[in-house]
N, CA, C and O of each residue as an XYZ file, in Angstrom:
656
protein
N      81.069    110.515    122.366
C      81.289    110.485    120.950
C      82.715    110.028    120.694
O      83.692    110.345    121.372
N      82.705    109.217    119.592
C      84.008    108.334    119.798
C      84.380    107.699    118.422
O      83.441    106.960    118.129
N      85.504    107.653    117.277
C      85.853    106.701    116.175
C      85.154    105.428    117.087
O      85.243    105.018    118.244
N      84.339    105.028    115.737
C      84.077    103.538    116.159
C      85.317    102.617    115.665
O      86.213    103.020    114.923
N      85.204    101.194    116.254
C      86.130    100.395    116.448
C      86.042     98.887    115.457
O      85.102     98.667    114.692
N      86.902     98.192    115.605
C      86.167     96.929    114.728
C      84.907     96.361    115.821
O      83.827     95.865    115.500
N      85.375     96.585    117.024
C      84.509     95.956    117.739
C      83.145     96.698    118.145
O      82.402     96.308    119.046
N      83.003     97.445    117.613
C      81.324     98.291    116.850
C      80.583     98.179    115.846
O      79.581     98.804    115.500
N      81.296     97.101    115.266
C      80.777     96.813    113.940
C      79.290     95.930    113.696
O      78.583     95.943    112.688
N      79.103     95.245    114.852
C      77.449     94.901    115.210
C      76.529     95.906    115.129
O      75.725     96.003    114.202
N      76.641     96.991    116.457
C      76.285     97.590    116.726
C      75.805     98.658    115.610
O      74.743     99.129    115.204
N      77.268     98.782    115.330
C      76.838    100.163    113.451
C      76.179     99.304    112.708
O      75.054     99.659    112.354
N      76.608     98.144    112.328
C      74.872     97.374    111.580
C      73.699     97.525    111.810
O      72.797     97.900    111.061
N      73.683     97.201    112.978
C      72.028     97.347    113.468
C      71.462     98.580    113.410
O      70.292     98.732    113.060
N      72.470     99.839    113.844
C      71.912    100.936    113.885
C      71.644    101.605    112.457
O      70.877    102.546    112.254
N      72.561    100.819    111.337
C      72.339    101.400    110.132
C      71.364    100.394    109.300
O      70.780    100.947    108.369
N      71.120     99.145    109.463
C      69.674     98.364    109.486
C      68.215     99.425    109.797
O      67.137     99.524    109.212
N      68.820    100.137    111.040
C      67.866    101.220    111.065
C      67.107    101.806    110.584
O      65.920    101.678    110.283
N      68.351    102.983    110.447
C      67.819    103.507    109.545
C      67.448    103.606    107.869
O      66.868    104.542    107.319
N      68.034    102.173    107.144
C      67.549    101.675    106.163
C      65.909    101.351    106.188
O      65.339    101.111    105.124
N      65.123    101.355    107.548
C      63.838    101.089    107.721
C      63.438    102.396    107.978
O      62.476    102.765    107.304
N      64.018    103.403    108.959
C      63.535    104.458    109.247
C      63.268    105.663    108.355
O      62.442    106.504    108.710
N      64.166    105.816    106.817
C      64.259    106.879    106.480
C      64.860    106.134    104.807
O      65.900    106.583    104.325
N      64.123    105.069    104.111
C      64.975    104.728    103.342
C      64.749    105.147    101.805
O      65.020    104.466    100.815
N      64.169    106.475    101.852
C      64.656    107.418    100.942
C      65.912    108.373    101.115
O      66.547    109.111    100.361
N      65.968    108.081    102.231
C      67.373    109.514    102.594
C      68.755    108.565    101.795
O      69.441    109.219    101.009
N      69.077    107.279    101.978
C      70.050    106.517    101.584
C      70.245    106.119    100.359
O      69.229    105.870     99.710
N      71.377    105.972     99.797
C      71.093    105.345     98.453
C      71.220    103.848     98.444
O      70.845    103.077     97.560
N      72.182    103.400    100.287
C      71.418    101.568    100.193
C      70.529    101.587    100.583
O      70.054    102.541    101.200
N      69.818    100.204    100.285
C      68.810     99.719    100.571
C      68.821     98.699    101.833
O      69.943     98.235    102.031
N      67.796     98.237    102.751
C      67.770     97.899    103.758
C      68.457     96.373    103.226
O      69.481     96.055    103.830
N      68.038     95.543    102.293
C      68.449     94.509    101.876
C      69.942     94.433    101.569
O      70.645     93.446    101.786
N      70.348     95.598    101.035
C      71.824     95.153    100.499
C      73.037     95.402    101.784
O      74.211     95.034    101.765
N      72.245     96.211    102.959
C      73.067     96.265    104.211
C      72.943     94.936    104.936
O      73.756     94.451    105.723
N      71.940     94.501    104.587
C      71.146     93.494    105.203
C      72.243     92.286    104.910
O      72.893     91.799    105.834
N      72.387     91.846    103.526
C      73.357     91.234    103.179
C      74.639     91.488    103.468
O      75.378     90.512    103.339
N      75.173     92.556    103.843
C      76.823     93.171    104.278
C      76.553     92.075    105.442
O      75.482     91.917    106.027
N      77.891     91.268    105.676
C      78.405     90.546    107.069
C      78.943     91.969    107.991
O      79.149     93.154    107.730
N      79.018     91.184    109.065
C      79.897     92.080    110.449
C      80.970     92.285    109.801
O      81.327     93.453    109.952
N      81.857     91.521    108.954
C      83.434     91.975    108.559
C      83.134     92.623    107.761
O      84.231     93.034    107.383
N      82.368     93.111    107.106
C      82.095     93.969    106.627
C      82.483     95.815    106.720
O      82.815     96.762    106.007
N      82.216     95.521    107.878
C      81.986     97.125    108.671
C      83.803     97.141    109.451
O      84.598     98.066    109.617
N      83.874     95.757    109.743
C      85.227     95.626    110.850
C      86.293     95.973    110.291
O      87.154     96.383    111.069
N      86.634     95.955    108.880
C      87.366     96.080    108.110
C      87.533     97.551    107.653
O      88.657     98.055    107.668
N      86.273     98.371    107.182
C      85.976     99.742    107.099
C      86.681    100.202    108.358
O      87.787    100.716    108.190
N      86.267    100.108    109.458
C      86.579    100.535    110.832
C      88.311    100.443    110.804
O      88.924    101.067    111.670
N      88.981     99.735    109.893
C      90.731     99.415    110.344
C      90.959    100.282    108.788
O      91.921     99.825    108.170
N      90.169    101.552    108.005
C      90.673    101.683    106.818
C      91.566    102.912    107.332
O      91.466    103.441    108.439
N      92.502    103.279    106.258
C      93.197    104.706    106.774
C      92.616    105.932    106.263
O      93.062    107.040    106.562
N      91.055    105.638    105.056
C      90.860    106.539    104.561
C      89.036    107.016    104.812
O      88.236    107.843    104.377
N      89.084    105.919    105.760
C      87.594    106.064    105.968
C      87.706    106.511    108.061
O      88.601    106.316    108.883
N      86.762    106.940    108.135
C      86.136    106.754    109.619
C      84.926    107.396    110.032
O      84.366    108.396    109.583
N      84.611    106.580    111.035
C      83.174    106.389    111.282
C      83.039    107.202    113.008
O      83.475    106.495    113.917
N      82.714    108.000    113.244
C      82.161    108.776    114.426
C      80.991    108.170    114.835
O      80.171    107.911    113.955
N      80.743    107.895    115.950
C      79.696    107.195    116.721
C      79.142    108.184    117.918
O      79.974    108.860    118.522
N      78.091    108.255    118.181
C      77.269    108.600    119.418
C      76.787    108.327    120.556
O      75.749    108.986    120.601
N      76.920    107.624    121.741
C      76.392    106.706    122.639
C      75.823    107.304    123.586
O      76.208    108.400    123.993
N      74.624    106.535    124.168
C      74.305    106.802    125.288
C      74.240    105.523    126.112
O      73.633    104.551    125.663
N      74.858    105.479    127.335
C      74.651    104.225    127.992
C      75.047    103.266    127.070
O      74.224    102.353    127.002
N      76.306    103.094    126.104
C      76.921    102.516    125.624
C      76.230    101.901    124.556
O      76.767    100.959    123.973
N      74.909    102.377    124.160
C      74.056    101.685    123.055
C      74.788    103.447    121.935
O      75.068    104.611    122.220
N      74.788    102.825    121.038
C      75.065    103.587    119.605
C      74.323    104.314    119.303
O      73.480    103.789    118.576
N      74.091    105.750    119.551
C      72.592    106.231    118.721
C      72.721    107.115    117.582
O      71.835    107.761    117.022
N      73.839    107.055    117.349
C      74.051    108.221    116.206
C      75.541    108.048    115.410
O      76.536    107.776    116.081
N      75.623    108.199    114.140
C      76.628    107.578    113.055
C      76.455    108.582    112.332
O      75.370    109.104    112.077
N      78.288    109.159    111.683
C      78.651    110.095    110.751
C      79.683    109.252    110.033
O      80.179    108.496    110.868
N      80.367    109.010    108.496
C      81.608    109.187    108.175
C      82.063    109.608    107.568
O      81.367    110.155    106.712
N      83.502    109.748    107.431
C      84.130    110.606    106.925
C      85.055    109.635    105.744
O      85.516    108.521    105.991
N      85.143    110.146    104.828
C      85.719    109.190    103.615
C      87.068    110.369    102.987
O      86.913    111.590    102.950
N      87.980    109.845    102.668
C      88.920    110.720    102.188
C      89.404    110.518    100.710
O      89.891    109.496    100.226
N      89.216    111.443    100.243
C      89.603    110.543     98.559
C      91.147    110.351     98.557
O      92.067    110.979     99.080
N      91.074    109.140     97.699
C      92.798    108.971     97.548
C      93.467    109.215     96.137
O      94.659    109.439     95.927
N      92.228    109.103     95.021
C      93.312    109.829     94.107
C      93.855    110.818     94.168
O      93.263    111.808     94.597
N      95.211    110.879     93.744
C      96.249    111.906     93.746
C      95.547    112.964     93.032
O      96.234    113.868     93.507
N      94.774    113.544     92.314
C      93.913    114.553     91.590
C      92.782    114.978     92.669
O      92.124    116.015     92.588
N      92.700    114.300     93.382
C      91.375    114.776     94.072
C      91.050    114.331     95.458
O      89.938    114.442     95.975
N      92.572    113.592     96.261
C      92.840    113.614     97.668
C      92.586    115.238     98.803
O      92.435    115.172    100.023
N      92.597    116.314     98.140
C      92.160    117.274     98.685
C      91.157    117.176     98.712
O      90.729    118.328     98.641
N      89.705    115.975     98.823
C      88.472    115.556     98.918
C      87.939    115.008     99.600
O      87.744    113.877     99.154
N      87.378    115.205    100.889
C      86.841    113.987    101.494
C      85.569    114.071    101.895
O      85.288    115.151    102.415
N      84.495    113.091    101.805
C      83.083    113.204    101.555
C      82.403    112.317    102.855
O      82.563    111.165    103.260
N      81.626    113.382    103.254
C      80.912    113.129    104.576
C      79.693    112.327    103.728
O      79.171    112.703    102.679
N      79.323    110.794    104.703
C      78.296    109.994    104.772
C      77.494    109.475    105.316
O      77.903    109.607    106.470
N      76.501    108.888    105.393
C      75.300    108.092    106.254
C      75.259    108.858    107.769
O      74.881    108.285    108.791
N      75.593    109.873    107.728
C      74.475    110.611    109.107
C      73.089    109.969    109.151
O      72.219    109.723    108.316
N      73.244    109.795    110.489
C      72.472    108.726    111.231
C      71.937    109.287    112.688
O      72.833    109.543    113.492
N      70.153    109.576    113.254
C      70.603    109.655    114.827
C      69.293    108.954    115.134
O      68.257    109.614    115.051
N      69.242    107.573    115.508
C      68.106    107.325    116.093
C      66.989    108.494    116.486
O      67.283    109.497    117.137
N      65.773    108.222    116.024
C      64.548    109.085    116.344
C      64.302    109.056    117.952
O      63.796    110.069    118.437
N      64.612    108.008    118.785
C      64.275    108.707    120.209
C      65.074    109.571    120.586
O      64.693    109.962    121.689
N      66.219    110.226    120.190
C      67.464    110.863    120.430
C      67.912    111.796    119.402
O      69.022    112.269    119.158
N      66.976    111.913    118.962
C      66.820    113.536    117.861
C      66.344    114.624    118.800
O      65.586    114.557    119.768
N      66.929    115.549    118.308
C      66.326    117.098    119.146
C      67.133    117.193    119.857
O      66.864    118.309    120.302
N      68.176    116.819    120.481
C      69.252    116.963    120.890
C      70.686    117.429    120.872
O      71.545    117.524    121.749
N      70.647    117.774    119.145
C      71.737    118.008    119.037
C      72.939    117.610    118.657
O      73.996    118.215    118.481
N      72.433    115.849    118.497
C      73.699    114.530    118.357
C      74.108    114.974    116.657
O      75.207    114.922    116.103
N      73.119    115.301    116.253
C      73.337    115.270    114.461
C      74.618    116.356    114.467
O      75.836    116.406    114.294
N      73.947    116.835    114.654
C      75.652    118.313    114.815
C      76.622    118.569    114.959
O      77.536    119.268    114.522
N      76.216    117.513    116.088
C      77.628    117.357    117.251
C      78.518    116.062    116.457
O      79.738    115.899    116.478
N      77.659    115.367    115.886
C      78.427    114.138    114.536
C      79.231    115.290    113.708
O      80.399    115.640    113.541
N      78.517    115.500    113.479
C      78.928    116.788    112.136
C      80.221    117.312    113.082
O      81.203    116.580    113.210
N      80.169    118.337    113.589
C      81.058    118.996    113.819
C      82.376    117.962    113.967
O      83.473    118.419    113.647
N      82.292    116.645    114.423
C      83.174    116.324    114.856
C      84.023    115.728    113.766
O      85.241    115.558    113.708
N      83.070    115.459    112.932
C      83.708    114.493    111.087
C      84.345    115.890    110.781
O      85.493    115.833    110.339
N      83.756    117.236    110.951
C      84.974    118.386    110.413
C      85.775    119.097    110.837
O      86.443    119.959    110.267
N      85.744    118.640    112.307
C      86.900    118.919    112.912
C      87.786    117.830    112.523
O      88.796    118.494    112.756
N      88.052    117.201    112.300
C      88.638    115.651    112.178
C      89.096    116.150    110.999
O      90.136    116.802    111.085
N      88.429    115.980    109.522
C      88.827    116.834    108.295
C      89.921    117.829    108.150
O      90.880    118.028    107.404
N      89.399    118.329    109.116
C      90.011    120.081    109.070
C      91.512    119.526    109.609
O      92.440    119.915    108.900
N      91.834    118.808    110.577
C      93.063    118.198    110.855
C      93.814    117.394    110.226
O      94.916    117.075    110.674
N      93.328    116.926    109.057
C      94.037    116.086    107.882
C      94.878    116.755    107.187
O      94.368    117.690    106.570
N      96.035    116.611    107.056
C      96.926    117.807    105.777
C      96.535    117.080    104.626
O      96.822    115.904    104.402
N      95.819    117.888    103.854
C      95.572    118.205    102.417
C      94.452    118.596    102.570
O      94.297    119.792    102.324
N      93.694    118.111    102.848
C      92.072    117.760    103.035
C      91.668    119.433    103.019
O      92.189    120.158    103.866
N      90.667    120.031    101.963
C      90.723    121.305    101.386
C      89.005    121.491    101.617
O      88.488    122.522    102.047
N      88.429    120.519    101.312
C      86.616    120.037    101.341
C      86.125    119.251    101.739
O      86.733    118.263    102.150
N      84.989    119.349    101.776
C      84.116    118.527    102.380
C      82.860    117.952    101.229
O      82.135    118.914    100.979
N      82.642    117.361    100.873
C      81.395    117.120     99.930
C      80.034    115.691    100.253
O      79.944    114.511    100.594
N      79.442    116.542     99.961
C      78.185    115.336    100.297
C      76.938    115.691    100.132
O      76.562    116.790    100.540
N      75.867    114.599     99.349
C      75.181    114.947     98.955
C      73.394    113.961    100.006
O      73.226    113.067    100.835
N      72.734    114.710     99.381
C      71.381    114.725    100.447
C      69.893    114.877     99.226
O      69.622    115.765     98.418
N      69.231    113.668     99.553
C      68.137    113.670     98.791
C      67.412    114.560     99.210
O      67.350    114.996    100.359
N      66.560    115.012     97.876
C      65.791    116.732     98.375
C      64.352    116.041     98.819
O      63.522    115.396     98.178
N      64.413    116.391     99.963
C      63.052    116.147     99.878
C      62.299    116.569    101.162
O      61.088    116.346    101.165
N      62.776    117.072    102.110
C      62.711    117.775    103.435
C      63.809    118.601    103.161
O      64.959    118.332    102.816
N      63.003    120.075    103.469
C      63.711    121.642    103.901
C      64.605    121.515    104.639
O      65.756    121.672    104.232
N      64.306    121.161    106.075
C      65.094    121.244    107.307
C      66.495    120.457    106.856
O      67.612    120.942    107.035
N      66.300    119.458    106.382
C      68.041    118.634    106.033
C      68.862    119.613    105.115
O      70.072    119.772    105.276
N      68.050    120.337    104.028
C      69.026    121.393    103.475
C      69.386    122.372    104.567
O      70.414    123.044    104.479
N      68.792    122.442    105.306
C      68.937    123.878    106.492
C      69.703    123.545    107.102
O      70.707    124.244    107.242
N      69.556    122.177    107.820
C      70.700    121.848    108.928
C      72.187    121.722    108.080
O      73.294    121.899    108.588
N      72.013    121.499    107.174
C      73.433    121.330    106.482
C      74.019    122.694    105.802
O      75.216    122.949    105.935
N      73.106    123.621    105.025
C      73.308    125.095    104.853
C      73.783    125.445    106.586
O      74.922    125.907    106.530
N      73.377    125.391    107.839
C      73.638    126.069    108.971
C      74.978    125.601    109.273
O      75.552    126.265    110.136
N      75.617    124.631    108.782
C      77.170    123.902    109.200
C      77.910    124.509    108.363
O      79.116    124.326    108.528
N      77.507    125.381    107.249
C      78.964    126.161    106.338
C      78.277    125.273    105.160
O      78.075    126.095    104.266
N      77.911    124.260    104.804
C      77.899    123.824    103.598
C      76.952    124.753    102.095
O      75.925    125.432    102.121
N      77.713    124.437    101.137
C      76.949    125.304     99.850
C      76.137    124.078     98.841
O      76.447    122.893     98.961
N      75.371    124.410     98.128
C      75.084    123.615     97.060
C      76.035    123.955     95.776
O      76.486    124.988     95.282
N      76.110    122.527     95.480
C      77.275    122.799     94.185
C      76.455    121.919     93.023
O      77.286    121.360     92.307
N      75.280    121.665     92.670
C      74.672    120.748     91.815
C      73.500    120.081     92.732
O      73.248    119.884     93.921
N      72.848    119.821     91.230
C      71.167    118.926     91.315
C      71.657    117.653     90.393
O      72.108    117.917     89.278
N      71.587    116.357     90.796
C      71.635    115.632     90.017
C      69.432    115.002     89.944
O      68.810    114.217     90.660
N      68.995    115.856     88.741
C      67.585    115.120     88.943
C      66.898    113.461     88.952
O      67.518    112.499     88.501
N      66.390    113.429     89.174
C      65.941    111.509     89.017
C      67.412    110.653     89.527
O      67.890    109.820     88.758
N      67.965    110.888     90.660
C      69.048    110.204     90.867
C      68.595    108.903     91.456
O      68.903    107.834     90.930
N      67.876    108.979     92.528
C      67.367    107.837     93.215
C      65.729    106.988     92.777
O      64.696    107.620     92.999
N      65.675    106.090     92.390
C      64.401    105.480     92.399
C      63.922    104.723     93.385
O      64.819    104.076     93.927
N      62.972    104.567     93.784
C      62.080    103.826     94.736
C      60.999    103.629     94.163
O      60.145    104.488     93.940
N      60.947    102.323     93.842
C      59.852    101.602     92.858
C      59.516    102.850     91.768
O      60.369    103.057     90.905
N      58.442    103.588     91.779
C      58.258    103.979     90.585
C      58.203    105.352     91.207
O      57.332    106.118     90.792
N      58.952    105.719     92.066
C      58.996    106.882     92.342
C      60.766    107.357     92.455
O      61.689    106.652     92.865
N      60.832    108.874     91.905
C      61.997    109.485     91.539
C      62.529    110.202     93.025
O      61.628    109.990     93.837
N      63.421    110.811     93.546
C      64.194    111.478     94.473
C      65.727    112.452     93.614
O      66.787    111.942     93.252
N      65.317    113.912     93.508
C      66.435    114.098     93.172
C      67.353    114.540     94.240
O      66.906    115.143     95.215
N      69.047    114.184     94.074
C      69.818    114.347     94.673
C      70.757    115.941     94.896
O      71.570    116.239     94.021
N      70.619    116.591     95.735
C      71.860    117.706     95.670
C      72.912    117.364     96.241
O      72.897    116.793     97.331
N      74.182    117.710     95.484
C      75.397    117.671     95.835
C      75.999    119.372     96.667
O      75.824    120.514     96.241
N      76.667    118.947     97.851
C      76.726    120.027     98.586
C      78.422    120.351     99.183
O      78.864    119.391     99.814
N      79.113    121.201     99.098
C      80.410    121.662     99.327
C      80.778    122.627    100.456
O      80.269    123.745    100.541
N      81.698    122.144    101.335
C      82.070    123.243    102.495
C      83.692    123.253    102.071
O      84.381    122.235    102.130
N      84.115    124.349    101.706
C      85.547    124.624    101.503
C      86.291    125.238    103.203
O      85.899    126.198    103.866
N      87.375    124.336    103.498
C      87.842    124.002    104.916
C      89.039    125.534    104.336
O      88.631    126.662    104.611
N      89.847    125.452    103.892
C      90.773    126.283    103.369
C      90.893    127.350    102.587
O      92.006    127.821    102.351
């Protein structure tokens, strides 16, 4: 497990191409609009000071993606919001999801200011509220009808782990 690099930035495409096919109610992109993101895309994210991306490997293939985003307004830099957890389905049950997790808040937790954690998760499977209730996180809001998929609704919960 490792910050990915610019030179992962294929690799985190494809794997997040992925899961834009695997699970693409859980996301709020769509397989098309990642689809359209270039490689500099990601290479550039990968060199930000306020973003980073935790990776998973086995045998040097990528199987699992967390990041960590830090807010920078001065009002609300004590903020930084965990995203696109990711673990390939042959390599679920293992533990990688967690072990992402833990590592985006250990990482957090080492930032001076950095007070929270926030991030939100379409409702729609128990177990994703569970696994994320079992890491410290709380619910702090329902945003209803947040996501559409053709003519179908997904509401969103917004979820809070206070580090401090």
């Amino acid at each position: 497990m490792r910050v990915l690099e610019p030179h992962d930035a294929e690799a985190y495409r494809n794997l997040w191409l992925e899961a834009m096919l695997n699970s693409p109610e859980a996301y709020v992109s769509s397989y098309g609009e990642v689809l359209s993101n270039s490689i500099d895309v990601y290479k550039v994210r990968f060199q930000s000071e306020n973003t980073v991306t935790f990776g998973a490997f086995s045998e040097n293939e990528l199987i699992g993606i967390v990041t960590l985003t830090r807010d920078t307004k001065s009002k609300t830099e004590h903020r930084a919001y965990m995203e696109a957890l990711y673990v390939t389905p042959f390599e679920r049950g293992k533990g990688l999801g967690r072990q992402l997790m833990q590592t985006a808040i250990n990482y957090a937790e080492a930032l001076d200011g950095v007070e929270q954690l926030c991030l939100s998760i379409i409702i729609r499977n128990p177990m994703v509220k569970r696994f994320y209730y079992a890491l410290g996180f709380m619910p702090s809001g329902t945003h209803k009808r947040a996501v559409r998929m053709g003519d179908r609704y997904y509401d969103e919960e917004f979820m809070v782990m206070f580090l401090h």
